[in-house]
N, C-alpha and C positions, 0 to 999 in steps of 0.2 A: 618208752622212747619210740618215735617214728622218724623213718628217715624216707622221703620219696623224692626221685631223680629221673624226670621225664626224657626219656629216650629218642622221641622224636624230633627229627633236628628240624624236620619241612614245619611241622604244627604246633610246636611249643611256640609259648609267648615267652619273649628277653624280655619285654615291661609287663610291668599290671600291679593286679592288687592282691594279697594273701588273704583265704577267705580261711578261716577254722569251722567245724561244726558239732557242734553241742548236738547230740542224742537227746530223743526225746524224754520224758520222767519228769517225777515231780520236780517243784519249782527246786533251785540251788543256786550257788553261787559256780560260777567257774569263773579263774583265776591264769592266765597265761603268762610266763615267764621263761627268758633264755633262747628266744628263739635264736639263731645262728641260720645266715643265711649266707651260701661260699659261691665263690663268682667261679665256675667253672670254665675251664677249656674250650675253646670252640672249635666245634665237631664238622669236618666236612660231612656234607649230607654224601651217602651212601650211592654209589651207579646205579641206574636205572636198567633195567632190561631191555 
């Protein structure tokens, strides 16, 4: 299981498209299932110096 939560409020994209990637190796099948994606909180960006 992987779980990744991009921290930056200035640079992160709210739209787009989920990309996955497959490692290279012999040929196979990979199979994706159960993704779960959670609409988080919105973060005021952080004070500047």
């Amino acid at each position: 299981m992987s779980v990744v939560v991009d921290e930056d409020p200035i640079a992160r994209m709210a739209s787009g498209l989920i990309g996955v990637q497959v490692r290279v190796g012999p040929p196979m099948k990979v199979e994706y299932r159960n993704f779960l994606l959670k609409t988080l909180p919105v973060i005021a960006p952080a004070p500047t110096k």
